[in-house]
C-alpha positions as CSV (number, residue, x, y, z in Angstrom):
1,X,12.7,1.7,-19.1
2,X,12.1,4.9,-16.7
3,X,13.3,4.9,-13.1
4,X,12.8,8.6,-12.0
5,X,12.9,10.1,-8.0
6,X,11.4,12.7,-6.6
7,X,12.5,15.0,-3.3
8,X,15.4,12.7,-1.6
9,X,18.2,13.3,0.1
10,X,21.1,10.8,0.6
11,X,20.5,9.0,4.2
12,X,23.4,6.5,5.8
13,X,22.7,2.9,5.0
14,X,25.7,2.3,8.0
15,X,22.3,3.3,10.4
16,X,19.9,0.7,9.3
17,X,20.1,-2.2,11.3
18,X,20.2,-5.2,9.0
19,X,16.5,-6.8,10.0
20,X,13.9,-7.7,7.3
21,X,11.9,-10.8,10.0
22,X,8.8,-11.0,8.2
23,X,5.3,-12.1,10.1
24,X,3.5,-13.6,7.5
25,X,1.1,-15.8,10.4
26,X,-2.8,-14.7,10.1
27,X,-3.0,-15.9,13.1
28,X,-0.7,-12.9,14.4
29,X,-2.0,-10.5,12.3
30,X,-5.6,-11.2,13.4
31,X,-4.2,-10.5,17.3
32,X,-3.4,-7.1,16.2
33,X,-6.4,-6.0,14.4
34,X,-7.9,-4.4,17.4
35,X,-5.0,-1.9,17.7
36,X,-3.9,-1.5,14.3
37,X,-5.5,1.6,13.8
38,X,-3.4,3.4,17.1
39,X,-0.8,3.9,14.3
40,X,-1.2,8.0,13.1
41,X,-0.8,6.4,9.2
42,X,-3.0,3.2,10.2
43,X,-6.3,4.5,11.5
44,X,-6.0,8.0,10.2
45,X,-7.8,9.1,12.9
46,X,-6.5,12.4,12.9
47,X,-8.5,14.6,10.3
48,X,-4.8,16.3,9.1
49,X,-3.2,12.5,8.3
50,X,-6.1,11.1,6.6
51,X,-6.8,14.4,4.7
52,X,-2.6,14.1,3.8
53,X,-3.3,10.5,2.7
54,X,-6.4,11.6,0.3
55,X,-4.2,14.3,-1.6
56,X,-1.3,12.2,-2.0
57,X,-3.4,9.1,-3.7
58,X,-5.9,10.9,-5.5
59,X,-3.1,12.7,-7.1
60,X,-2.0,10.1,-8.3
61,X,-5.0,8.0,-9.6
62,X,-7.2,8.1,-12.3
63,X,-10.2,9.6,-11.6
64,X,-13.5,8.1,-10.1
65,X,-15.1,5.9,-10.0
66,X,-12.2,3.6,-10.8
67,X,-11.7,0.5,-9.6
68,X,-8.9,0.2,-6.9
69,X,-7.7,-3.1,-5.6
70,X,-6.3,-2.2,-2.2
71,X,-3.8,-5.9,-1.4
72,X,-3.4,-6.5,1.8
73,X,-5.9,-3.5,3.0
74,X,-5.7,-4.0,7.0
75,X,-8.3,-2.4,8.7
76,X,-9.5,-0.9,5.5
77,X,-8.4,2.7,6.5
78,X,-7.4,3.2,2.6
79,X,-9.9,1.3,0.8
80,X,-12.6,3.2,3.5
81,X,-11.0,6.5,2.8
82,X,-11.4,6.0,-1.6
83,X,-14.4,4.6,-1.5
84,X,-15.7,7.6,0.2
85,X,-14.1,9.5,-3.0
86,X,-15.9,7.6,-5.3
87,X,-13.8,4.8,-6.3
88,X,-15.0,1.3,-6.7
89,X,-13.1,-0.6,-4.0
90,X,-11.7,-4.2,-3.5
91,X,-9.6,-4.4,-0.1
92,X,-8.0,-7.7,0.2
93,X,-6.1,-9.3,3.2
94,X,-5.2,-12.5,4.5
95,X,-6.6,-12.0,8.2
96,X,-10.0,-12.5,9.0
97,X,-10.3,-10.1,11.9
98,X,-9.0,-7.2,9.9
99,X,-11.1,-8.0,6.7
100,X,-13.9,-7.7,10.1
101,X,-12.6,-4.4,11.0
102,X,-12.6,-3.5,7.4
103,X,-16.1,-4.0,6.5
104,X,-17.3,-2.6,10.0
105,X,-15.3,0.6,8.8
106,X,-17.0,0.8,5.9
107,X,-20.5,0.5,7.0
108,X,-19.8,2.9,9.6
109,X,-18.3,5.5,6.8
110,X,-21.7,4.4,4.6
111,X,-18.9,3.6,1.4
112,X,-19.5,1.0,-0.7
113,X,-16.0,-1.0,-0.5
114,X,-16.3,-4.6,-0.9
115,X,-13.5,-7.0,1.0
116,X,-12.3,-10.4,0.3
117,X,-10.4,-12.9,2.8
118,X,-7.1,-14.0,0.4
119,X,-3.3,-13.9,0.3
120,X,-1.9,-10.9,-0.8
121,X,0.8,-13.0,-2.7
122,X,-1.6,-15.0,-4.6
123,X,-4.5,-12.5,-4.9
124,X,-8.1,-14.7,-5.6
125,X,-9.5,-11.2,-7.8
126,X,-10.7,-12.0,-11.3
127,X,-7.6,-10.6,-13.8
128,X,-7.7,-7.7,-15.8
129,X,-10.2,-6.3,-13.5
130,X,-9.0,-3.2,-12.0
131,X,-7.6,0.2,-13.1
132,X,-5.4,0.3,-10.0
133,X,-3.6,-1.6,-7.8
134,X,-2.4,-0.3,-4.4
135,X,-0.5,-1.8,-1.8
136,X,0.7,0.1,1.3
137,X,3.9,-1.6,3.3
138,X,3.1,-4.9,1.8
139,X,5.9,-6.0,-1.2
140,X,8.2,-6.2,1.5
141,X,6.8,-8.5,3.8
142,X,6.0,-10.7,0.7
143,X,8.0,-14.8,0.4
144,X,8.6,-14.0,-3.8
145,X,8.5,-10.1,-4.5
146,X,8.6,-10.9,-8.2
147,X,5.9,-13.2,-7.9
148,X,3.7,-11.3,-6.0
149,X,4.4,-8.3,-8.5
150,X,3.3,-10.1,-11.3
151,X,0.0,-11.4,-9.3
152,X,-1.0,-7.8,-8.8
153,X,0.1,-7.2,-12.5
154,X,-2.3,-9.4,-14.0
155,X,-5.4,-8.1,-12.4
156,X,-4.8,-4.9,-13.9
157,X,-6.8,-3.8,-17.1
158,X,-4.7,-2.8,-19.5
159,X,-3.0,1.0,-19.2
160,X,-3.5,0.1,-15.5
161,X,-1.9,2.1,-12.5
162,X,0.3,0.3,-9.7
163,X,0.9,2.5,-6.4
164,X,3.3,1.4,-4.0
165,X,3.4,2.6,-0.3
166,X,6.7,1.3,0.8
167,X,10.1,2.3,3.2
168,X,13.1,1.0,4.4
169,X,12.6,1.5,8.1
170,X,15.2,2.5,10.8
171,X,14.6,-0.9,12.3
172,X,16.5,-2.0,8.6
173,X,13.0,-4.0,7.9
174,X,11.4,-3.1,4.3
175,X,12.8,-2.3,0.9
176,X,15.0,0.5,-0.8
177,X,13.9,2.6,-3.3
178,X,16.2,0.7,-5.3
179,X,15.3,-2.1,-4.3
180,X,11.4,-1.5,-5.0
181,X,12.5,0.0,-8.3
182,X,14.5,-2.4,-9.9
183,X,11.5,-5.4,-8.9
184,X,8.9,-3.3,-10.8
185,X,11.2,-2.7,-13.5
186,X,11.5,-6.1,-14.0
187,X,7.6,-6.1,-14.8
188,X,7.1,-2.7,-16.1
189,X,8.3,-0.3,-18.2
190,X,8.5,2.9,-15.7
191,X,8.3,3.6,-12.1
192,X,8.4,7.3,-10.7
193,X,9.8,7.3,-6.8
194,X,8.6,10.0,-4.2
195,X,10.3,10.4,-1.0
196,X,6.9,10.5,1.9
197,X,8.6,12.8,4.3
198,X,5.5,15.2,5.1
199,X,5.2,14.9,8.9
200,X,1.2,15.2,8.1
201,X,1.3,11.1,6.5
202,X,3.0,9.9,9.8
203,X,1.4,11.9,12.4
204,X,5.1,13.1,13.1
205,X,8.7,13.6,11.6
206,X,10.2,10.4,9.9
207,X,14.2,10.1,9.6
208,X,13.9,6.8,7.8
209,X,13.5,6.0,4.0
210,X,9.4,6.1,3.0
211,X,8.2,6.5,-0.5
212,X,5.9,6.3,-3.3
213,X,6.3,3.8,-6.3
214,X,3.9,4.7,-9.2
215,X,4.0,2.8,-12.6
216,X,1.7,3.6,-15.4
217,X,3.2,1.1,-18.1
């Protein structure tokens, strides 16, 4: 098994605050779909974040038109953003107002992404299915990390792709690199960890821990 990272430097854990409260109401997550995109890294508004976002994924998926399962897609900013690429889409989420804003995103982009109302942790997409799976800031908020993983697992075709967006925030919510690592290692055979410290992806400077998972086997 391969764990490998890429670009970090050593950061305090005595400055994360201990927190990991985990929202998993639709209900609440509806109420926020109408200003989820405000976030720089939500909406990608800004032509220099969402132009960051499209180099850092498409260098690391296969090339188009694959078919990407975005779990627990939001608004659809990512799915939106691949699609227009060329990549056969599936954005999943659990709240109907955001699967709304998803598929309004779309039709205003004029991509082809398709979206489904289901739990990221039990994903309704036919198996074997997809050449990737992506999920951005998602295993972390999930009940059973090791069950969710190998939910996501099985809808991938075989010599699939899982990309992980993931961070262990200065409010001490999220995962570790370790942490992330050593689940998907449990499934898989590598996972190659990126620190995401390029003020471009945030819309600002970041002092916490943000990174990108990729396993290929």
């Amino acid at each position: 098994m391969t764990l490998e990272f890429v670009g970090f430097t050593a950061r305090r854990t005595a400055d994360l605050v201990e927190t990991n409260t985990v929202i998993d109401d639709a209900a609440y997550w509806d109420s926020q779909a109408a200003t989820f995109d405000d976030g720089a890294d939500h909406g990608l508004r800004d032509p220099r974040v969402r132009e960051a976002w499209r180099r850092l994924l498409t260098a690391h998926l296969p090339a188009a038109p694959a078919a990407i399962a975005d779990i627990g897609c939001g608004t659809g900013s990512l799915s939106v953003l691949l699609a227009a690429e060329g990549y056969a889409v599936t954005g999943l989420d659990f709240a109907p107002a955001m699967i709304r804003a998803a598929r309004a995103k779309a039709r205003a982009a004029g991509v082809g992404a398709r979206f489904v109302l289901s739990d990221a942790a039990a994903p309704t997409l036919p198996p074997g299915s997809f050449d990737v799976v992506l999920a951005r800031h998602v295993l972390w908020a999930m009940p059973d990390i090791d069950v969710a993983l190998a939910g996501w697992l099985r809808l991938l075709l075989p010599g699939g792709t899982l990309v992980l967006v993931e961070g262990r925030w200065s409010t001490g919510a999220g995962l570790t690199t370790a942490e992330a690592g050593r689940a998907v290692l449990r499934h898989r055979g590598d996972a190659i960890i990126t620190a995401l410290d390029e003020p471009a992806l945030w819309g600002g400077p970041v002092g916490d821990e943000r990174y990108l998972l990729v396993s290929r086997r």
